[in-house]
C-alpha positions in Angstrom: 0.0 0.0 0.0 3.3 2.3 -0.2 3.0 2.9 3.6 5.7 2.3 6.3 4.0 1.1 9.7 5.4 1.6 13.1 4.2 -0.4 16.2 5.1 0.3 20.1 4.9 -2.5 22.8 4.0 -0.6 26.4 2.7 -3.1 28.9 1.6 0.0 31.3 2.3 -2.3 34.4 0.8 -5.3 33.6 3.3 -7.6 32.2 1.1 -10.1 30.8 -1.0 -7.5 28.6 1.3 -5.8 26.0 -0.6 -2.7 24.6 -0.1 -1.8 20.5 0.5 1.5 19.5 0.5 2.1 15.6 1.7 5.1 13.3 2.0 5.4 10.0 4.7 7.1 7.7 3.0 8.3 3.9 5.5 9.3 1.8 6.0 6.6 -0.8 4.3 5.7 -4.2 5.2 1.8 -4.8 5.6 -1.2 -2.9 8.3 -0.6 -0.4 11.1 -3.5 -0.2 12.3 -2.7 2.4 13.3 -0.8 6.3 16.2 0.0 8.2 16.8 1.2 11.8 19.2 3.4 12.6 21.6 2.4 16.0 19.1 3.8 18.8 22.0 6.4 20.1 20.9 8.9 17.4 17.1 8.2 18.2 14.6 6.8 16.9 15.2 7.0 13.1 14.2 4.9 10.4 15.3 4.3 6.3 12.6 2.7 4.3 13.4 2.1 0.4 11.1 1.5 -2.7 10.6 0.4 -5.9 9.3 4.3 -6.2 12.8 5.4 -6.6 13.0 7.1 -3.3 15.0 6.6 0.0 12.8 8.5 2.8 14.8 8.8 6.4 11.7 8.9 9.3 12.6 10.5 12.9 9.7 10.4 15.9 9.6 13.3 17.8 7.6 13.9 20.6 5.6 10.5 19.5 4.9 11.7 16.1 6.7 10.1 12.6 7.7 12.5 10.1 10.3 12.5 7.4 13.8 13.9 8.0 15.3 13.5 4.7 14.2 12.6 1.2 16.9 11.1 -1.1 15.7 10.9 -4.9 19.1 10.3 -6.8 18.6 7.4 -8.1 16.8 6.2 -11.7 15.3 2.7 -10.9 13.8 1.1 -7.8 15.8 0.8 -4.3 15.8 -2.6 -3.0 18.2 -2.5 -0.1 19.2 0.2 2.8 21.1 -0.2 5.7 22.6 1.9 8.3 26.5 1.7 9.2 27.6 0.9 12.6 27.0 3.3 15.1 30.9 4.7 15.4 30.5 5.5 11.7 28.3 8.2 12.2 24.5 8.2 10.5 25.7 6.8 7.3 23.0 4.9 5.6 23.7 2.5 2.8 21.4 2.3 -0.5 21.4 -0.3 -3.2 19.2 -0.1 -6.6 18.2 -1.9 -10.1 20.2 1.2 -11.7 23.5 -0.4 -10.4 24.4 2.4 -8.1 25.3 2.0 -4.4 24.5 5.4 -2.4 26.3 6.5 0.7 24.2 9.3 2.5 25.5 10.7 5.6 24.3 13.1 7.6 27.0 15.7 8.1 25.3 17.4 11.0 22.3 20.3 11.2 19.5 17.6 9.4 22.3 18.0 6.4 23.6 15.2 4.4 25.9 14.4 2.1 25.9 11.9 -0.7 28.5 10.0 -2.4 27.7 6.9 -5.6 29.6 4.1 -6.7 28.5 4.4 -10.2 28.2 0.6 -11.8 28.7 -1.1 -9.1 26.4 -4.3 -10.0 25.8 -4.8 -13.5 22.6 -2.5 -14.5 21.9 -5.0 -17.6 21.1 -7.4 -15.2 18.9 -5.5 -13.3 21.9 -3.9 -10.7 22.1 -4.1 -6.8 19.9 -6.6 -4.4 20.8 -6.3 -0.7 23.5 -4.0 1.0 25.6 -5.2 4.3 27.5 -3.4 7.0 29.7 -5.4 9.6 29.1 -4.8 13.1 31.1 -4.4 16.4 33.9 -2.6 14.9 37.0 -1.4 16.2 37.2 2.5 16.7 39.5 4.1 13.6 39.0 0.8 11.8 38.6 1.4 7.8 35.1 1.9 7.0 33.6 -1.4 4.7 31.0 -2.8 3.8 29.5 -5.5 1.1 26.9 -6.0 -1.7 25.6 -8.1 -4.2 23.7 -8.2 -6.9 22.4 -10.0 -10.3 25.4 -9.9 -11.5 26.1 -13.2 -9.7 29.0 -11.5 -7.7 29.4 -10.5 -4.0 31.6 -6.9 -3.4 33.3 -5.7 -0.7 34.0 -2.2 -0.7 36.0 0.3 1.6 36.5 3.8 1.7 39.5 5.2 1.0 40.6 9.2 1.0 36.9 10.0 0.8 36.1 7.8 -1.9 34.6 4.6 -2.2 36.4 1.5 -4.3 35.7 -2.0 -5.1 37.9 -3.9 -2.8 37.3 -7.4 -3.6 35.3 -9.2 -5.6 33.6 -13.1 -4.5 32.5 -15.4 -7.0 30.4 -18.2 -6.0 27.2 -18.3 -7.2 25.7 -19.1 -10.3 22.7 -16.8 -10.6 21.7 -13.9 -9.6 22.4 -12.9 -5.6 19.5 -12.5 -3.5 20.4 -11.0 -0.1 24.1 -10.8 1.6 24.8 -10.5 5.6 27.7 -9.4 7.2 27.7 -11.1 10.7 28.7 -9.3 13.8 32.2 -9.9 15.1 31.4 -9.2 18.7 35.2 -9.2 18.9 36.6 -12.4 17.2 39.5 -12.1 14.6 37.5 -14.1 11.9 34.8 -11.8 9.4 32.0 -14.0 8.3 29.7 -13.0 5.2 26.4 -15.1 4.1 25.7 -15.1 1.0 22.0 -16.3 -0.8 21.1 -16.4 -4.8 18.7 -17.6 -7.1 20.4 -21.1 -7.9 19.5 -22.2 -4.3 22.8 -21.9 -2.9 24.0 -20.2 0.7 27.4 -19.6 1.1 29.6 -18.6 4.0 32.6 -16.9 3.4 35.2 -16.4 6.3 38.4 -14.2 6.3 41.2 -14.7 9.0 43.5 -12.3 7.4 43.9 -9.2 9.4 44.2 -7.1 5.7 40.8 -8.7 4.8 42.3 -9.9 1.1 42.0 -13.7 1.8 38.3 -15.3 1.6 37.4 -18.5 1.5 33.5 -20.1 0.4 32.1 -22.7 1.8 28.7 -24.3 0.7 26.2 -24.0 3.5 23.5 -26.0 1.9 21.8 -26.1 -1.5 18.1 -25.5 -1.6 15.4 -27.1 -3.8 14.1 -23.3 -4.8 15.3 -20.0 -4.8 16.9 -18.6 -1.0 15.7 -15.0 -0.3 17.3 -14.0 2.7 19.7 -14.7 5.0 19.8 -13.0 8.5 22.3 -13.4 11.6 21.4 -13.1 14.9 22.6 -10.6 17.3 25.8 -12.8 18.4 26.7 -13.7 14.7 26.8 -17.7 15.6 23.3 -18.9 14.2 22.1 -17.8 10.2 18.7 -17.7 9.3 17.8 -18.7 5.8 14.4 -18.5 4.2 13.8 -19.5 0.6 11.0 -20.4 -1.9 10.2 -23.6 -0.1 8.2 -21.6 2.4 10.4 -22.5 5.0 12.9 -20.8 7.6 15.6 -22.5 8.6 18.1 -21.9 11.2 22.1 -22.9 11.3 24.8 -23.0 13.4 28.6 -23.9 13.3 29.6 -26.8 15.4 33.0 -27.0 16.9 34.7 -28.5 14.3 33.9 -26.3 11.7 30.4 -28.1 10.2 27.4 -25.9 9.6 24.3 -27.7 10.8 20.4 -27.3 10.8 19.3 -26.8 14.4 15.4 -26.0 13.3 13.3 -26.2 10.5 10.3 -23.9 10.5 7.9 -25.2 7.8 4.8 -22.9 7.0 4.5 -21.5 10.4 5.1 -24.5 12.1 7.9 -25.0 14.0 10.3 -28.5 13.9 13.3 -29.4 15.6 
């Protein structure tokens, strides 16, 4: 219905009732693919994207949703935004179908600032899927992050004297790339990436070089249909897949390295 919704729990003292509060944000005119929160220190703030083009940043104040920035540089739909880790500053990652990835940052004083990797994905092939930002990073560190798109390929990218450069490509997959997730490090020396695509494939890739040049793919599992998303939890040890088989599924590494299935949601119904 090209609306962003926005629900509040408040159990006003009774912590068996949760009470519902609902607002809505109007702004877009498609289908909107997809929404982002911002880290909680800078409020509440919200990126929602759309096949409309548009990238519309939401702040509540005072209990009332209203926008705080509307971006309109790109020439096809957005299908993917995501904020950068907190120590970044408000920088908010965009991906669209017109091969551009956007970085808008606000610079201070409701301003912001935009900088575009130009071809980034392949816009014959319909351009950029999902952006991905690494978590729990160490202050200073070089600011990355990674993308993919139906080009077949994953990209890492870093910035570097202001700019914004390809800095490694990871070839996998076989069709296009659905969704990519960077998993939180929460301090361990190994990056971890999830990757999902159309030819039913996750993989993991994991880096244990400090420089971040040396990754290596393993095959998590291959699907019977098409895997949509891929989603870490909070402590970056246990992936959630969902796919075209209608199910979720959840996975975690064992000690010796294996990736296993430790539930199986099928159609709303949970198995172990």
């Amino acid at each position: 219905d090209c609306d962003v919704g926005t629900f509040s729990n408040s159990h006003g003292g009774n912590y068996n009732v949760a009470v519902l509060s609902f607002s809505l944000c109007t702004g877009h005119e498609g289908p909107v693919w997809q929404v982002a929160w911002a880290h909680p220190m800078y409020g509440n703030i919200l990126a929602s994207c759309s096949y409309d083009k548009k990238v519309i940043i939401w702040k509540e104040e005072s209990g009332t949703w209203g926008k705080m920035y509307e971006y309109t540089g790109h020439d096809s739909s957005v299908n993917s935004v995501c904020w950068g880790p907190y120590d970044f500053g408000l920088i908010l990652a965009c991906g669209s179908s017109d091969g551009v990835i956007s970085l808008v940052t606000c610079s201070g004083d409701q301003q912001w600032d935009v900088k575009k990797i130009s071809n980034a994905h392949t816009v014959r092939t319909f351009g950029c899927n999902a952006v991905s930002w690494p978590s729990g990073q160490k202050p200073n560190s070089i600011k990355r992050f990674v993308s993919e798109g139906c080009d077949n390929l994953v990209k890492r990218w870093k910035e570097e004297d202001g700019q914004w450069k390809e800095d490694q490509k990871l070839e996998a997959h076989s069709d296009w790339v659905r969704d990519v997730g960077w998993a939180p490090s929460i301090g361990l020396p190994t990056s971890t990436i999830a990757s999902c695509s159309q030819d039913g494939r996750v993989f993991i890739w994991t880096c244990d070089d400090p420089s971040g040049n040396t990754w290596t793919a393993k095959l998590l599992h291959k699907f019977n249909d098409v895997v949509w998303h891929v989603s870490w939890s909070i402590t970056g040890n246990i992936l959630a897949v969902s796919g075209g088989d209608n199910k979720v599924t959840l996975w975690k590494e064992s000690a010796d390295g294996q990736w296993a299935c430790i539930s199986d949601v099928n159609k709303g119904f949970g198995l172990m």
